[in-house]
C-alpha positions in Angstrom: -43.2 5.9 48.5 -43.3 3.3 46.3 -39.7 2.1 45.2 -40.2 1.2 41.4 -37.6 -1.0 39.7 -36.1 0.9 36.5 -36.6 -1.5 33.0 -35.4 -1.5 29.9 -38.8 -0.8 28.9 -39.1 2.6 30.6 -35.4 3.7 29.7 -37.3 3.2 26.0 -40.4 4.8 26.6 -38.7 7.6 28.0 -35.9 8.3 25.5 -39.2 8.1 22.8 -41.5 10.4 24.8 -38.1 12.8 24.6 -37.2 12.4 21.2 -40.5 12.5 19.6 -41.5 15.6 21.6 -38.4 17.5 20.4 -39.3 16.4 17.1 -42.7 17.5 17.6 -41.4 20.9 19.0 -39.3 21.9 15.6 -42.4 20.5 13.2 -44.7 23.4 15.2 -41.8 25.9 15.3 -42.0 24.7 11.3 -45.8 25.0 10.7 -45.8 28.6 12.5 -43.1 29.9 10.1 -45.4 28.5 7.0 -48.1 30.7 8.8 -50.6 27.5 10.1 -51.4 28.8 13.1 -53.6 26.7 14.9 -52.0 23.6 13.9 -48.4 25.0 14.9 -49.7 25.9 18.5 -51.6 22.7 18.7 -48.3 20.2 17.3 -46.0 22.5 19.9 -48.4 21.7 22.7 -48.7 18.2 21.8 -44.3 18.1 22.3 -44.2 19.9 25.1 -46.4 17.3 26.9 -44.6 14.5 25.5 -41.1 16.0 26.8 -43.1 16.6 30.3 -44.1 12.8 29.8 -40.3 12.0 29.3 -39.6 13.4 33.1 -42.9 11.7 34.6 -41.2 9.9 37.3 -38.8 13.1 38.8 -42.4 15.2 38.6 -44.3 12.6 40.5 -41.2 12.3 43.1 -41.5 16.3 43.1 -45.1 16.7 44.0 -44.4 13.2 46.7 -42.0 15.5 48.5 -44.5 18.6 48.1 -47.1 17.1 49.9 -45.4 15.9 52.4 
């Protein structure tokens, strides 16, 4: 495994993939309460993978240790 060195640039990208997913969570949970659908499932989906972007690194170290 590849040791990486942690920068101030990825302590950023990370806290803005986290934040703006969150964000992007409430505005679907919004847009499903004003009874848009599609675009609520679609905006929720699109958060969700940006908080699973947020936590890239511990799920690349997870599936490093699964393999073996």
């Amino acid at each position: 495994m590849v040791k990486r060195n942690s920068s101030l640039g990825v302590l950023i990208s990370t806290l803005v993939f986290f934040f703006a997913g969150m964000w992007l969570v409430l505005e679907g949970k919004s847009l499903l309460e004003n009874q848009e659908i599609l675009k609520g499932i679609l905006v929720i989906l699109g958060g969700v993978l940006s908080i699973l972007a947020a936590f890239r690194f511990r799920i690349q170290k997870f599936f490093e240790n699964w393999r073996g």
